[in-house]
Backbone atoms as SQL, in Angstrom:
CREATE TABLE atoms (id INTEGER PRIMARY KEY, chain TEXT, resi INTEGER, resn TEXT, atom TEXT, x REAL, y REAL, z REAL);
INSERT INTO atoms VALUES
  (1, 'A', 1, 'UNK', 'N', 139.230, 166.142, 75.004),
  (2, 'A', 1, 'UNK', 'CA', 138.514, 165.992, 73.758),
  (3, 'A', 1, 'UNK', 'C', 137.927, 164.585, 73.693),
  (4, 'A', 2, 'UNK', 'N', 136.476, 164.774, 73.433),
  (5, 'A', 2, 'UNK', 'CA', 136.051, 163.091, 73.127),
  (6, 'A', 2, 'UNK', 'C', 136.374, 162.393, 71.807),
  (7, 'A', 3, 'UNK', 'N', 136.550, 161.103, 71.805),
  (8, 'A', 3, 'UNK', 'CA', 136.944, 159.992, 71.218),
  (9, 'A', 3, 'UNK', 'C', 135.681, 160.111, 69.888),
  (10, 'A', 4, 'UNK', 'N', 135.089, 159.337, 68.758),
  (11, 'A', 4, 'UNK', 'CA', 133.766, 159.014, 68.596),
  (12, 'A', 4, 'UNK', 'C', 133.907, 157.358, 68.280),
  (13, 'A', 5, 'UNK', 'N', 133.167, 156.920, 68.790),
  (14, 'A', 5, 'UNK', 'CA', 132.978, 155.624, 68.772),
  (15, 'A', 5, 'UNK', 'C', 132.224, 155.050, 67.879),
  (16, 'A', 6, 'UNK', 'N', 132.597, 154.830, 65.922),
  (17, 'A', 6, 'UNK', 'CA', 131.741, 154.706, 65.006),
  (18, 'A', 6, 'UNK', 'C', 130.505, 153.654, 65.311),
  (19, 'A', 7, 'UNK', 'N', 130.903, 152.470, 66.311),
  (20, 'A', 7, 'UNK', 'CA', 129.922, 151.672, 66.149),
  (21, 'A', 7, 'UNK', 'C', 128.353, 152.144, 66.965),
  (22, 'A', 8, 'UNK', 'N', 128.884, 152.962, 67.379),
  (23, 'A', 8, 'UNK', 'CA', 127.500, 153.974, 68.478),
  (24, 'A', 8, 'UNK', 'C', 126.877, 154.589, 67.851),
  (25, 'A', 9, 'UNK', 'N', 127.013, 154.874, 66.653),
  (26, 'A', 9, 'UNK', 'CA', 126.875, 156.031, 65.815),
  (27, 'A', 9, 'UNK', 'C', 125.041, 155.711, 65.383),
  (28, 'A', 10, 'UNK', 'N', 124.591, 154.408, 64.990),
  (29, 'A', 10, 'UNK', 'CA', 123.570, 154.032, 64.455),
  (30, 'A', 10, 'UNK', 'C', 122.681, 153.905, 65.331),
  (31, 'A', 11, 'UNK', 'N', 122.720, 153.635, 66.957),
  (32, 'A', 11, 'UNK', 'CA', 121.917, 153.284, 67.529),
  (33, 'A', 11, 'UNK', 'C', 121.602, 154.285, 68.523),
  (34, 'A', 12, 'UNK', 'N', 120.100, 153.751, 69.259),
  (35, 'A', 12, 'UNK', 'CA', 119.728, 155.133, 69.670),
  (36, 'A', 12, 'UNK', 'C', 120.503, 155.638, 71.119),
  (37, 'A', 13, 'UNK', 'N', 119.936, 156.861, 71.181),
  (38, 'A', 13, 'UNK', 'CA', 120.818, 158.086, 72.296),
  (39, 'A', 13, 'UNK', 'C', 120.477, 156.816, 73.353),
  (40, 'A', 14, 'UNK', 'N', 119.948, 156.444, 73.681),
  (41, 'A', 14, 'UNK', 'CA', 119.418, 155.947, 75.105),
  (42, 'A', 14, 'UNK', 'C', 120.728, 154.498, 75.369),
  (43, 'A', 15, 'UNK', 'N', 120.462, 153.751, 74.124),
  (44, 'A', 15, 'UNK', 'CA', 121.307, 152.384, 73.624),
  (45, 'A', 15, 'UNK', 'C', 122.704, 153.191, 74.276),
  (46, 'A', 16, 'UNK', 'N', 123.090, 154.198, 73.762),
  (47, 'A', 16, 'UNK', 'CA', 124.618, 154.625, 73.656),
  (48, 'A', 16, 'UNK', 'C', 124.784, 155.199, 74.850),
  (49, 'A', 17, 'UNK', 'N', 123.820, 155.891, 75.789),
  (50, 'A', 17, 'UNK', 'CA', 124.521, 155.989, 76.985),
  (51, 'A', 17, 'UNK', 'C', 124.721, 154.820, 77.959),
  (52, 'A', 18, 'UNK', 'N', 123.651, 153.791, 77.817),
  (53, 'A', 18, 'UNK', 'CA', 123.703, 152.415, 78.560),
  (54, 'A', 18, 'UNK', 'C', 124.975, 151.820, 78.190),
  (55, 'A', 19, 'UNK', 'N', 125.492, 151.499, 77.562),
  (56, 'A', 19, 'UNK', 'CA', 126.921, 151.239, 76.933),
  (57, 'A', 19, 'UNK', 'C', 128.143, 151.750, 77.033),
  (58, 'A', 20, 'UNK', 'N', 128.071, 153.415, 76.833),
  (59, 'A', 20, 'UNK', 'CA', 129.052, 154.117, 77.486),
  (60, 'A', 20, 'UNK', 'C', 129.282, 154.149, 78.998),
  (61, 'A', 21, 'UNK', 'N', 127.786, 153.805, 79.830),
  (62, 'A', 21, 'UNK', 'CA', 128.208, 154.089, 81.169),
  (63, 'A', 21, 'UNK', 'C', 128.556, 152.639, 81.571),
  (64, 'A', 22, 'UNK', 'N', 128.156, 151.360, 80.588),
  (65, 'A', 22, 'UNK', 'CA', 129.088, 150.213, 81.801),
  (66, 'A', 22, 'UNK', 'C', 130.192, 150.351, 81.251),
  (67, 'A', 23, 'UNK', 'N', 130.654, 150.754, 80.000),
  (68, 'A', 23, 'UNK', 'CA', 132.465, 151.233, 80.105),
  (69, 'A', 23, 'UNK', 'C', 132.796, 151.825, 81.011),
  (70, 'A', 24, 'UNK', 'N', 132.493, 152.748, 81.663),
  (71, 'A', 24, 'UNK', 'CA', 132.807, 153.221, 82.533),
  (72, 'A', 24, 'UNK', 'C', 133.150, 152.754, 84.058),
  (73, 'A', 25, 'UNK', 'N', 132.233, 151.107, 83.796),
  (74, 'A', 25, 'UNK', 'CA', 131.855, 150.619, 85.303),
  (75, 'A', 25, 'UNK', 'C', 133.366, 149.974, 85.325),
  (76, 'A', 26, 'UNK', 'N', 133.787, 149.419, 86.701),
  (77, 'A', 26, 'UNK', 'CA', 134.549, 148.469, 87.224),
  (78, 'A', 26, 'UNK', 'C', 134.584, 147.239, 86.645),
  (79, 'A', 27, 'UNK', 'N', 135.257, 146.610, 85.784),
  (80, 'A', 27, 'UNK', 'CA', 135.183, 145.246, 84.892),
  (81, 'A', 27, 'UNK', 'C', 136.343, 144.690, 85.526),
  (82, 'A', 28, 'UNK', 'N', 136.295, 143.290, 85.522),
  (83, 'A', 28, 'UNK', 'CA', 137.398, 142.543, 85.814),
  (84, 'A', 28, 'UNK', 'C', 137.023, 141.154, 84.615),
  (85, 'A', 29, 'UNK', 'N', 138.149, 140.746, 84.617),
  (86, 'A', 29, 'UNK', 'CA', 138.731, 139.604, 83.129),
  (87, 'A', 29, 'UNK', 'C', 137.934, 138.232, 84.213),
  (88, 'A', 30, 'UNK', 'N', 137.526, 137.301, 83.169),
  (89, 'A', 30, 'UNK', 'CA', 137.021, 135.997, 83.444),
  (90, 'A', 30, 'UNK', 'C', 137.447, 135.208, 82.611),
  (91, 'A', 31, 'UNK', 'N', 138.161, 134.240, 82.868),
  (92, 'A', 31, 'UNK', 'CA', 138.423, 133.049, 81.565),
  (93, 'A', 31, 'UNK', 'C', 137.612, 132.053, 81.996),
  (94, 'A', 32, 'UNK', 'N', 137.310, 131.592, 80.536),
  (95, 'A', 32, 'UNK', 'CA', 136.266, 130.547, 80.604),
  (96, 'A', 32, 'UNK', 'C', 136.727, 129.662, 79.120),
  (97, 'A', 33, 'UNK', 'N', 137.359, 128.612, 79.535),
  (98, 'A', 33, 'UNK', 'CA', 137.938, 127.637, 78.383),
  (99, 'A', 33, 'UNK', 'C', 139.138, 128.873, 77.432),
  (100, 'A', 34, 'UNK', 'N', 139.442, 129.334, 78.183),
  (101, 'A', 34, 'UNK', 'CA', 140.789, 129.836, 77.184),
  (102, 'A', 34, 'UNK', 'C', 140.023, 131.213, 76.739),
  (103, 'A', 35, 'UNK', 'N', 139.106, 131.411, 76.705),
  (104, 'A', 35, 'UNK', 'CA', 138.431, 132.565, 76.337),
  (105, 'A', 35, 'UNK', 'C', 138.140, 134.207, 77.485),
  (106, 'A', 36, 'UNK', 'N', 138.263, 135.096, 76.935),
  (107, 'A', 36, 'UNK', 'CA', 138.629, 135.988, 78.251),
  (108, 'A', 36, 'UNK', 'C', 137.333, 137.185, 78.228),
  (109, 'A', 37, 'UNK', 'N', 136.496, 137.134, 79.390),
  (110, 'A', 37, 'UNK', 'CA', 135.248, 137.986, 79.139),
  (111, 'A', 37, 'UNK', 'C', 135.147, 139.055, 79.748),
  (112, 'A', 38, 'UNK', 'N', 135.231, 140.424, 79.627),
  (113, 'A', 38, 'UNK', 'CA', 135.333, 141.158, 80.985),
  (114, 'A', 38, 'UNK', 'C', 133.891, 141.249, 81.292),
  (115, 'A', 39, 'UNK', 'N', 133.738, 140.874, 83.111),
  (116, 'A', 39, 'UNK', 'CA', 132.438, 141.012, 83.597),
  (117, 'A', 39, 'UNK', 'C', 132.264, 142.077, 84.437),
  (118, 'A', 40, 'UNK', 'N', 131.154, 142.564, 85.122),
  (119, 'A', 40, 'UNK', 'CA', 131.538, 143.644, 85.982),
  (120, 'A', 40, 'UNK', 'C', 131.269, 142.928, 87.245),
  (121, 'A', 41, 'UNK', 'N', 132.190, 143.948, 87.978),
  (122, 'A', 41, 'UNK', 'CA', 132.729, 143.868, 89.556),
  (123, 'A', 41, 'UNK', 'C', 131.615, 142.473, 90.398),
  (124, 'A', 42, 'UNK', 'N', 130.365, 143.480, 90.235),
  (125, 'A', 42, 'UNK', 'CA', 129.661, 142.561, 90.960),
  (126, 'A', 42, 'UNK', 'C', 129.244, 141.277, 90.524),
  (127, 'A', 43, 'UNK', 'N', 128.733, 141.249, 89.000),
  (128, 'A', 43, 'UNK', 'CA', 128.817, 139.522, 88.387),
  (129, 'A', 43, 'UNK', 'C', 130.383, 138.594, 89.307),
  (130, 'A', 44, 'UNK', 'N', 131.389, 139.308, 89.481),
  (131, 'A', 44, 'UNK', 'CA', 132.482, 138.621, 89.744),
  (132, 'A', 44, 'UNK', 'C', 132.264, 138.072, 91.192),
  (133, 'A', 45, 'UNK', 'N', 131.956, 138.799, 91.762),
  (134, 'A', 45, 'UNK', 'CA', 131.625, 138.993, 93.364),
  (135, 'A', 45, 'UNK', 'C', 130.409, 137.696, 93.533),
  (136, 'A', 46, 'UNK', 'N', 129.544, 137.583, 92.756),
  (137, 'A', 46, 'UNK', 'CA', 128.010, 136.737, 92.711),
  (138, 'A', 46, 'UNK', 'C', 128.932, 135.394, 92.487),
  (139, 'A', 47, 'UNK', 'N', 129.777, 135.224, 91.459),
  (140, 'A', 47, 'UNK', 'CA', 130.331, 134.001, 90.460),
  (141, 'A', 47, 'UNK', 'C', 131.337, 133.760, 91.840),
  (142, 'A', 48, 'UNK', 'N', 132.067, 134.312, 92.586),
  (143, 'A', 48, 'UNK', 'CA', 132.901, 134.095, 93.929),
  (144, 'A', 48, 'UNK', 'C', 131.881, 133.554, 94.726),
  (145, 'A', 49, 'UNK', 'N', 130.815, 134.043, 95.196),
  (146, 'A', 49, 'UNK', 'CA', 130.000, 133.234, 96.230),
  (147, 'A', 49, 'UNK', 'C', 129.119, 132.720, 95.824),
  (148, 'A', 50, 'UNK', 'N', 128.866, 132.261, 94.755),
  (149, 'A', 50, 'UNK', 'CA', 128.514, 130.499, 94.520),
  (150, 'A', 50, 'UNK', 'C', 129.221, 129.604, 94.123),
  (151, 'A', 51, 'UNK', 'N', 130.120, 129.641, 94.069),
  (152, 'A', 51, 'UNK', 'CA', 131.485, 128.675, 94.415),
  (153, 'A', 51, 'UNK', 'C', 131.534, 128.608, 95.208),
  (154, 'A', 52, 'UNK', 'N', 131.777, 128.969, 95.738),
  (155, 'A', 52, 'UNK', 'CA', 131.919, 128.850, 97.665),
  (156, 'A', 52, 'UNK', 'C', 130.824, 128.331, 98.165),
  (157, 'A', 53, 'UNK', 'N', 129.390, 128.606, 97.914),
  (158, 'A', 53, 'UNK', 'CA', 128.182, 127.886, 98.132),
  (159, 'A', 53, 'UNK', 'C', 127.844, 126.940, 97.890),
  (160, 'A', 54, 'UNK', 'N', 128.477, 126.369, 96.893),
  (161, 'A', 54, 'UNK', 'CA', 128.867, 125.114, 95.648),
  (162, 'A', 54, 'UNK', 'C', 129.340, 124.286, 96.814),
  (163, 'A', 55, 'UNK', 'N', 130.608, 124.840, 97.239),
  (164, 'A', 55, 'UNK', 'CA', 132.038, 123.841, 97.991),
  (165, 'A', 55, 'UNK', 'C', 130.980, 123.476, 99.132),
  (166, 'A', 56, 'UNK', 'N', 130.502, 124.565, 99.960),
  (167, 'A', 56, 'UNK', 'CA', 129.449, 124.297, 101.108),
  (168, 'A', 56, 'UNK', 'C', 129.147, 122.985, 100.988),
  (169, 'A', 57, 'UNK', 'N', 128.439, 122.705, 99.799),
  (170, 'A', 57, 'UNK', 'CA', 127.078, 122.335, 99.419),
  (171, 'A', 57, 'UNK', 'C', 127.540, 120.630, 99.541),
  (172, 'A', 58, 'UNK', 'N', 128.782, 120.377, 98.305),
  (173, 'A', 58, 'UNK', 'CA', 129.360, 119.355, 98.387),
  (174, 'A', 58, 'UNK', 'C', 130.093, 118.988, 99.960),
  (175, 'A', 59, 'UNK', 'N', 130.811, 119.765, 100.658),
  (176, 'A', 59, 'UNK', 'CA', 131.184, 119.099, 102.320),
  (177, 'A', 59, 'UNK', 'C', 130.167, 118.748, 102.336),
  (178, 'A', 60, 'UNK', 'N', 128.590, 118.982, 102.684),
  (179, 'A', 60, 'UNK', 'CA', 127.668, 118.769, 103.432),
  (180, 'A', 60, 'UNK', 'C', 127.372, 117.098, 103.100),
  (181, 'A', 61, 'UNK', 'N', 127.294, 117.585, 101.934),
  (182, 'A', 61, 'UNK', 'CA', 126.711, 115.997, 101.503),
  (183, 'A', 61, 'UNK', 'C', 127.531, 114.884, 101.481),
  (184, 'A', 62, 'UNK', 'N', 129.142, 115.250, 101.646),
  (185, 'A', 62, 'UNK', 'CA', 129.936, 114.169, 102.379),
  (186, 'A', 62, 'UNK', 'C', 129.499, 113.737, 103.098),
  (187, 'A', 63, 'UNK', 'N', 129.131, 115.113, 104.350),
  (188, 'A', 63, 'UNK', 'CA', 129.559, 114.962, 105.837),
  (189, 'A', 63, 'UNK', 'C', 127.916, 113.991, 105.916),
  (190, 'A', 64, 'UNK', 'N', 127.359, 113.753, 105.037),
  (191, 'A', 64, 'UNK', 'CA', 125.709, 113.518, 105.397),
  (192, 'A', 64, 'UNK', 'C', 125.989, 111.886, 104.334),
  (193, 'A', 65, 'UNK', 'N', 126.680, 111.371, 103.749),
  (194, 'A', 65, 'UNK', 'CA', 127.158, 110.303, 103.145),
  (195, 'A', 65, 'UNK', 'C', 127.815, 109.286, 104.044),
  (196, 'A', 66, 'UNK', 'N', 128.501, 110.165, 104.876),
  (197, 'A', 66, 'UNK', 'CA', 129.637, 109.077, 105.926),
  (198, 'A', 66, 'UNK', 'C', 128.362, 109.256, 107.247),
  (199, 'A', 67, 'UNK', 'N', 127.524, 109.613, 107.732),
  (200, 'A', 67, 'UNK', 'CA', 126.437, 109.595, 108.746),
  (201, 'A', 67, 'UNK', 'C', 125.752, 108.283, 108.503),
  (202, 'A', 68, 'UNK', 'N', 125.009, 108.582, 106.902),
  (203, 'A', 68, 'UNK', 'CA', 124.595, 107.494, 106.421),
  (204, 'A', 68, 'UNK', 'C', 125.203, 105.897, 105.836),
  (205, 'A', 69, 'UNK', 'N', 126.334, 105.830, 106.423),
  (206, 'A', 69, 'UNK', 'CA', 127.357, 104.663, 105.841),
  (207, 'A', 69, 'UNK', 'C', 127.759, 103.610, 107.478),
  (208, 'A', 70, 'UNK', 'N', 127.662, 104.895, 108.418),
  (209, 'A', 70, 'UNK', 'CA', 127.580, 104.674, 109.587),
  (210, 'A', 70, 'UNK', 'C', 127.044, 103.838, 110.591);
């Protein structure tokens, strides 16, 4: 038996399936200052490898700091 979800109720058919189907998607929790956001799978996956692209980014410019000190 389905649920009804009053706040769906006002907006249009199209609005309410876009909404129902990322409930549906794969979400994982993000804290950000104490605050907790669920994002989906792949935002998480994007936000993982630019951090990591980030870290890259900073070695490099060590490794290109101590060349130039040299």
């Amino acid at each position: 038996m389905a649920d009804l979800i009053e706040e769906l109720t006002d907006l249009p058919i199209k609005t309410q399936e876009a909404v129902l189907k990322n409930l549906s998607e794969e979400m994982i929790p993000l804290e950000i200052d104490g605050d907790v956001f669920m994002i989906h799978k792949d935002v998480s996956s994007l936000i993982d490898n630019l951090v990591l692209q980030i870290g890259d980014l900073k070695k490099q410019e060590r490794i290109n700091a101590r060349k130039k000190n040299d």
